[in-house]
C-alpha positions in Angstrom: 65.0 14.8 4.1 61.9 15.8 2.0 60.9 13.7 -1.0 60.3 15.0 -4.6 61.2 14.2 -8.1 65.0 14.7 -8.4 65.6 12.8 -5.4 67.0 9.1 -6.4 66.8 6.6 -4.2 68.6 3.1 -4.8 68.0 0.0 -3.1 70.7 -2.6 -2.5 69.1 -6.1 -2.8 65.5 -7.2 -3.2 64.3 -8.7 -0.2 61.3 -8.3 2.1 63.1 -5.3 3.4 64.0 -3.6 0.3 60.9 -4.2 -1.9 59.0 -2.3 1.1 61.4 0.7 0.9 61.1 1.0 -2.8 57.0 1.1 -2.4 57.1 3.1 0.2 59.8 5.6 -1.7 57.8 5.4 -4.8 54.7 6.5 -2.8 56.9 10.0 -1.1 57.6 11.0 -4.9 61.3 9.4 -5.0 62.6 8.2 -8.0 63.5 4.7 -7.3 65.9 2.1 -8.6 66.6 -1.4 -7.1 69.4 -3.5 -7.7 70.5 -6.6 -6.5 73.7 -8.8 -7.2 71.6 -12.3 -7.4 68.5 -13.5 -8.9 65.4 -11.0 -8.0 62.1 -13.8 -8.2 59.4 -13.8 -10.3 57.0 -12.6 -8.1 58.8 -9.8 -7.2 59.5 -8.6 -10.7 55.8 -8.3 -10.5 55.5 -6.2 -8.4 58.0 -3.9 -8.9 56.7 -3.5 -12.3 53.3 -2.8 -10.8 54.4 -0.2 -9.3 56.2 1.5 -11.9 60.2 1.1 -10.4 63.1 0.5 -12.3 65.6 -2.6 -11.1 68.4 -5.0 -12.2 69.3 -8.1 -11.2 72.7 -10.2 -11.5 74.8 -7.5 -10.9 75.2 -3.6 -9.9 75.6 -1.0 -12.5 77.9 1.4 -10.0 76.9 4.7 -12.5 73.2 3.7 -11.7 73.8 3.7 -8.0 76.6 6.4 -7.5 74.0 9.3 -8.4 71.7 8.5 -5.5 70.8 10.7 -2.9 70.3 8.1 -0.7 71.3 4.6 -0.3 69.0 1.9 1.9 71.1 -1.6 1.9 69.8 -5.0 2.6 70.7 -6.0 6.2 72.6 -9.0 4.8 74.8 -7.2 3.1 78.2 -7.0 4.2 80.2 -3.3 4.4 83.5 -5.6 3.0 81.9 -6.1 -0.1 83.4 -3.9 -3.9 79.7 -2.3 -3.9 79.3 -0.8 -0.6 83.4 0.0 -0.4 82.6 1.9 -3.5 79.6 3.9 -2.0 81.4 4.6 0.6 84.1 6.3 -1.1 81.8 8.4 -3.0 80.4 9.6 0.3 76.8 8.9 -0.5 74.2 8.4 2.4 73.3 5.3 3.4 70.8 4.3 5.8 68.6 0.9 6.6 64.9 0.1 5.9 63.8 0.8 9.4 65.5 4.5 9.3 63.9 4.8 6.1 60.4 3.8 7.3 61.0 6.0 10.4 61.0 9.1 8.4 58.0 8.5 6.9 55.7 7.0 10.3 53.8 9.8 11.0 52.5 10.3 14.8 52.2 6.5 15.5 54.3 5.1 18.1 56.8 2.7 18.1 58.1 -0.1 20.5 61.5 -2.1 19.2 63.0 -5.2 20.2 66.4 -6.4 20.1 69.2 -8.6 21.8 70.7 -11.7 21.0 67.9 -14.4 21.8 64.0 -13.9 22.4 63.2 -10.8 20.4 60.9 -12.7 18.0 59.1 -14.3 20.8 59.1 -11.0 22.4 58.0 -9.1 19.8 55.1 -11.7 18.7 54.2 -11.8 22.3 54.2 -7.5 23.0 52.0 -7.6 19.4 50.1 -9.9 20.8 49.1 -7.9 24.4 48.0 -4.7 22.1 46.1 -6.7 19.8 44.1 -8.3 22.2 43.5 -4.8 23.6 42.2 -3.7 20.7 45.0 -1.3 19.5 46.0 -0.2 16.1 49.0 -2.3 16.1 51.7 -3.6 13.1 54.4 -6.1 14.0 57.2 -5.9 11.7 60.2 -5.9 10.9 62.7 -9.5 11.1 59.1 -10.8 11.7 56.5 -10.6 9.3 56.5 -7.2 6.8 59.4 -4.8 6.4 58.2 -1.8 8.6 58.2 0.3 5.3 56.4 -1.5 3.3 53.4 -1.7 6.4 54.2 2.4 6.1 53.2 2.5 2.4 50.5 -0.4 2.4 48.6 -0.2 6.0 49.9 2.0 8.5 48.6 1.6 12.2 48.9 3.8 15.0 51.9 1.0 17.0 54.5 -0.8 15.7 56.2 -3.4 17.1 59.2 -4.1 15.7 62.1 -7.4 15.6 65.4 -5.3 15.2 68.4 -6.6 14.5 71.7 -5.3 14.9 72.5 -4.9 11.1 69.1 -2.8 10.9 70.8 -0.7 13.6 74.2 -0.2 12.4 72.5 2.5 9.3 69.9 4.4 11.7 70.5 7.9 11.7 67.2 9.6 13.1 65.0 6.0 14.7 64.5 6.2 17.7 61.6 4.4 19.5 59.2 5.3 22.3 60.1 2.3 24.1 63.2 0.5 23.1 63.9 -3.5 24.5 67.1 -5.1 24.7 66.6 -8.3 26.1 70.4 -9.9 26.2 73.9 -9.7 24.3 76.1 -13.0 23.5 78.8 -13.5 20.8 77.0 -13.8 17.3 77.7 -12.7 14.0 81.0 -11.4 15.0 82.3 -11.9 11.2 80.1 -8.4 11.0 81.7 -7.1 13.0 85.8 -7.5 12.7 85.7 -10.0 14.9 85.2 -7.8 17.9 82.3 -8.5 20.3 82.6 -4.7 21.6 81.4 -3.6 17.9 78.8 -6.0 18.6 77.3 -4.8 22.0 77.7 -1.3 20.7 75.5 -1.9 17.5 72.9 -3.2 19.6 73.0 -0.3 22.4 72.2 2.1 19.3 68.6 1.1 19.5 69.0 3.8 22.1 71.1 6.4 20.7 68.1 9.1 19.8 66.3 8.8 22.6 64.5 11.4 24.6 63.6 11.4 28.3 60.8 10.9 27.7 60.8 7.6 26.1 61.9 4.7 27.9 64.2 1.9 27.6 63.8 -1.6 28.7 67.2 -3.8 29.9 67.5 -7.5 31.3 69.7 -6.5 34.4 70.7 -9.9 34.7 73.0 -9.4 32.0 76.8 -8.5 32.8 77.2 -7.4 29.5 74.7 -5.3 29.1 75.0 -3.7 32.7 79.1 -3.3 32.2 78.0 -1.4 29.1 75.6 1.0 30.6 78.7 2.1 33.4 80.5 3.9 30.5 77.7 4.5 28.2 74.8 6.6 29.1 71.1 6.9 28.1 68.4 10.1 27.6 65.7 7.8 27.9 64.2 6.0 31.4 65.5 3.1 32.2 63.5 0.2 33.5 65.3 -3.5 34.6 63.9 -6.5 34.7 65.6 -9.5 36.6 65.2 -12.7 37.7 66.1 -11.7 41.2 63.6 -10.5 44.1 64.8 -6.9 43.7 61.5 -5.5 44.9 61.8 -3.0 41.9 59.4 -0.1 42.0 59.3 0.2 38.4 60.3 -3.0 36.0 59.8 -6.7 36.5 61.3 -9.0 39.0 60.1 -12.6 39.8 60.0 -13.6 43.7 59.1 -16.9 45.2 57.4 -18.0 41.2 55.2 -14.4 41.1 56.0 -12.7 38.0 55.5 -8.8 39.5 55.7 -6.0 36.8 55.8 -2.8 38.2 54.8 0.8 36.6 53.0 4.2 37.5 52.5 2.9 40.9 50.3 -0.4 40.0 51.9 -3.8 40.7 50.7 -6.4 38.1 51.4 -10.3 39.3 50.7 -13.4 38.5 51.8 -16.8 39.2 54.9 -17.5 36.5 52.9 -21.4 36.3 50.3 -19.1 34.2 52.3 -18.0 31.7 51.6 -19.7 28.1 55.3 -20.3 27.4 57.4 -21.9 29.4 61.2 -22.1 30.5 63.3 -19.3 31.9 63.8 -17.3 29.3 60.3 -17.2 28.5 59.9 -15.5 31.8 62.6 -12.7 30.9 60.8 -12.2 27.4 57.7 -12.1 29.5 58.4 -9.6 31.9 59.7 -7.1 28.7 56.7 -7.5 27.1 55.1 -6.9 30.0 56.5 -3.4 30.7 56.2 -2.5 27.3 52.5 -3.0 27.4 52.1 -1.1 30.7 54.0 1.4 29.5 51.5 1.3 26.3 48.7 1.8 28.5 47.2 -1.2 28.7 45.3 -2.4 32.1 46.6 -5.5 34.1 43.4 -7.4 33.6 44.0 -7.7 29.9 47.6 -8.3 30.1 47.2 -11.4 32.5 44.5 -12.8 30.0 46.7 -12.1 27.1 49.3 -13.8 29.0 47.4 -17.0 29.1 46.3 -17.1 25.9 49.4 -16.6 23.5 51.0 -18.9 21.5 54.9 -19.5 21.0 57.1 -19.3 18.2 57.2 -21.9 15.8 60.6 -23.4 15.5 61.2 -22.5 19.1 60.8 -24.9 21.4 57.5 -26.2 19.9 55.8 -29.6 21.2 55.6 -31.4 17.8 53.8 -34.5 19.3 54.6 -37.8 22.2 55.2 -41.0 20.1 55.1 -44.1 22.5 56.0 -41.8 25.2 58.9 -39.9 23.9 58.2 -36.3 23.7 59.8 -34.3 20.5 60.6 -30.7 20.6 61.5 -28.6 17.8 63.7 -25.7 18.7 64.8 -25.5 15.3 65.3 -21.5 15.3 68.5 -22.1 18.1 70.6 -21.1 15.5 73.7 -20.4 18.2 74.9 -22.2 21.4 73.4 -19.3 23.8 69.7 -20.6 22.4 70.8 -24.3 23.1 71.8 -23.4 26.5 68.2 -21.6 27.0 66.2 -24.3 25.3 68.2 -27.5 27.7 67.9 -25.2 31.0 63.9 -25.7 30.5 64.1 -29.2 29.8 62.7 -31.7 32.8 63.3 -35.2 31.5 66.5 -36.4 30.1 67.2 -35.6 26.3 68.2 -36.7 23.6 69.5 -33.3 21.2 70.1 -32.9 17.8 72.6 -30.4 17.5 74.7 -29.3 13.7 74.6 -27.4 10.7 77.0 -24.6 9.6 78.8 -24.1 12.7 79.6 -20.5 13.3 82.9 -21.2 15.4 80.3 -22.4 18.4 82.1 -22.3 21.6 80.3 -25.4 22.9 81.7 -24.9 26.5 78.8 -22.7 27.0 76.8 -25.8 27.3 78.7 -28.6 28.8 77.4 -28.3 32.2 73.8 -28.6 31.2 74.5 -31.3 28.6 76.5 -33.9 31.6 73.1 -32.9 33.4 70.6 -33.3 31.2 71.6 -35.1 27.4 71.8 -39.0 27.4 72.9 -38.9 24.1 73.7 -36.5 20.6 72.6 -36.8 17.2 74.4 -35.1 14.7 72.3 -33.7 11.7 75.4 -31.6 9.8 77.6 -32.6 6.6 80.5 -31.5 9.1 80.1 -33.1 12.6 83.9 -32.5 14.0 83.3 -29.5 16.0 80.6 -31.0 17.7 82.7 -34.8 18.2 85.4 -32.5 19.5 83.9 -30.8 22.2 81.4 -33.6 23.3 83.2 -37.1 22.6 84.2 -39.2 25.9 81.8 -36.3 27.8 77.8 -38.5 26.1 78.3 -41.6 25.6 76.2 -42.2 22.3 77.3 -39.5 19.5 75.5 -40.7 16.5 76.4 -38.9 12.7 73.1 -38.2 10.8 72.9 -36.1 7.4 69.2 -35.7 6.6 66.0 -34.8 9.4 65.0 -38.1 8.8 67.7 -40.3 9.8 68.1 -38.0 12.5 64.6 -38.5 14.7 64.8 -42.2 13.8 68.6 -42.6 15.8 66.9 -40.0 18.1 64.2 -42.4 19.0 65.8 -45.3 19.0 67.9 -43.3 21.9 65.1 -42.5 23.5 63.0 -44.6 26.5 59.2 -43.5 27.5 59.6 -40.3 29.4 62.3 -39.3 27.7 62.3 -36.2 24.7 63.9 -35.5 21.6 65.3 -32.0 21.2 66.0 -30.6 18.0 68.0 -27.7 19.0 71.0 -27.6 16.4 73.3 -24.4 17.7 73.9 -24.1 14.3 73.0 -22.0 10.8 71.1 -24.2 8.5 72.5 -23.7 5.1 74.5 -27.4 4.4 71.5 -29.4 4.3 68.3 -26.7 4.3 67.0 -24.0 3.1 66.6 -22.5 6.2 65.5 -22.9 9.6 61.8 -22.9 8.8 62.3 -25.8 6.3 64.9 -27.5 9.2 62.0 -27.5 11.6 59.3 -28.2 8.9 61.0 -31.4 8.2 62.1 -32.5 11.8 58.1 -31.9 12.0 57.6 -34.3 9.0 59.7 -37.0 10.6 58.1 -37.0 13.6 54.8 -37.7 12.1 56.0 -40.6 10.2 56.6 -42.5 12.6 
């Protein structure tokens, strides 16, 4: 697809993603047009008119958008909605930001993360062991800039990228040197008719255009993923990591609390006790970032250091402070039951969880075991509390209803005795009392430090 002057691009919705397409499609020559069916902000007005592009708000004008060329759409936006039905039928193409940004990379290289749970902290981590190595690196995409707009503003020689699977459903040509899928469980299935298998194959298109000799990185721990790769094959080298002492001579494996990752004959180790981030999972989003980094090039001496000195996530599981002996965790980015499940299994001491929000249809069976282990008692931070009443009432003996971040660390701690903690942890979107899950965590945060 080469850019010039009669070729019209339109941009469905004016988010991070989109605004960096339009710069970056302004900059290859195309003539550019954003619209977007809500409110575009201020600031963003701004700068489209800094740059010269053309946009509405408040609604699509459908002859403004049916003579595009191309199509990139917001990742939010639905393929059941009268716009995109429309496009569609008019046969136009459409791909996403990251396909659009792929056309237009150059020679740099590109390592992309996806699955279910972990790619953030995998992809801040894998950022993280090139920086300190002193590569030219990005990291982009769900995290940080739009990949396209890094294209058009600063573009590096890496880019490490947070995919997710709406980004993947338009990619026609993307395809990454090293692709990462860490795990698959049931989310946003309203996406997706319903159908987990439309699911698991959207995510296993981050492989699709691969070459052999680019490499793909799998958690071969997970059934899904494994039972997919029987009937589905791949161009590209596969490398597994597991929790199991598989002895792998190339990929990760943990044996007897050594973290080995194996590649080009070299065995890197350490003890898993050394490791900045803690908790299982942390050890699976470890061991891919590990291979991606060898893989990178990068010497084991720099990757154990960088390994020591990273810093989570925040909003997942972050140590907000120990008030009279109670320790408070904000997991606030466990935004479905799988995260929950990952954030109890690294708890020590009992807990008390905070758990609600918009529930997506959460299958809360998931859980149970951990919770009769592990929770003493639930507080419920939603406007709608039933779902969670239903599947844990008569199973913890203290449920307590709270509707504000607030309320809910002060029944928390009043819950709690000295060596206990408080994990906020909610299993659930944000949207009834937040404005996100940032804000959700930013005000557990607050509460926490008043008292």
């Amino acid at each position: 697809m080469d850019a010039n002057t009669d070729k019209r691009l339109v941009i469905l919705g004016a988010g991070e993603s989109g605004i960096g397409t339009a710069l970056l499609g302004k900059q290859q020559g195309w003539d550019v047009f954003v619209t977007d069916g809500g409110k575009i902000k201020e600031a963003t007005k701004k700068e489209l008119e800094q740059a010269g592009i053309a946009y509405e708000d408040g609604g699509h004008s459908m002859e403004q958008i049916l003579n595009a060329q191309c199509i990139v759409k917001s990742p939010g936006i639905s393929e059941k909605v009268a716009v995109m039905k429309e496009i569609r039928k008019a046969d136009i193409e459409v791909c996403s930001e990251i396909e659009f940004g792929y056309r237009y990379k150059g020679d740099s290289k590109i390592i992309a993360i996806t699955g279910s749970n972990g790619k953030s902290t995998t992809t801040k981590l894998t950022y993280h062991l090139l920086e300190k190595a002193g590569y030219d690196v990005a990291m982009v995409g769900n995290i940080g800039y739009s990949f396209a707009r890094q294209i058009a503003e600063k573009p590096a020689e890496w880019y490490v990228i947070e995919v997710s699977s709406f980004q993947l459903d338009d990619i026609h040509q993307f395809c990454p040197d090293v692709a990462v899928l860490l795990n698959i469980t049931p989310d946003h299935l309203d996406r997706y008719d319903y159908k987990f298998e439309n699911y698991v194959a959207s995510k296993f298109r981050i492989t699709e255009n691969q070459t052999t000799e680019q490499y793909f990185i799998v958690n071969l721990d997970d059934s899904v993923i494994t039972d997919y790769l029987k009937g589905h094959s791949t161009n590209a080298q596969k490398i597994y990591f597991t929790m199991s002492d598989q002895n792998l001579n190339e990929g990760g494996y943990i044996s007897r609390d050594i973290m080995h990752i194996q590649h080009g004959g070299e065995d890197l180790s350490m003890s898993i006790h050394d490791l900045s981030i803690k908790g299982k999972h942390n050890q699976y989003n470890s061991m891919a970032a590990g291979i991606s980094a060898r893989i990178a090039g990068i010497r084991k001496e720099k990757i154990r250091e960088s390994f020591a000195s990273f810093e989570g996530l925040e909003h997942r599981l972050e140590f907000v402070a120990t008030v009279r002996g109670v320790e408070f965790i904000n997991d606030s980015k466990a935004t479905n039951v799988n995260s929950v499940w990952f954030a109890l299994e690294s708890m020590k001491q009992p807990t008390v969880l905070i758990l609600g929000g918009q529930d997506k249809g959460n299958d809360y069976n998931e859980i149970m075991e951990l919770v009769k282990e592990k929770v003493k008692a639930i507080v419920c931070m939603g406007i709608d509390n039933a779902p969670i009443h239903a599947a844990f009432d008569g199973v913890v003996e203290n449920i307590i209803d709270t509707q504000s971040a607030m309320d809910a660390v002060a029944a928390a701690y009043s819950l709690a005795d000295k060596g206990d903690a408080v994990l906020l942890s909610p299993a659930c979107a944000s949207f009834d009392l937040f404005k996100n899950y940032e804000d959700r965590g930013k005000q557990f945060k607050e509460a926490v430090h008043t008292l």
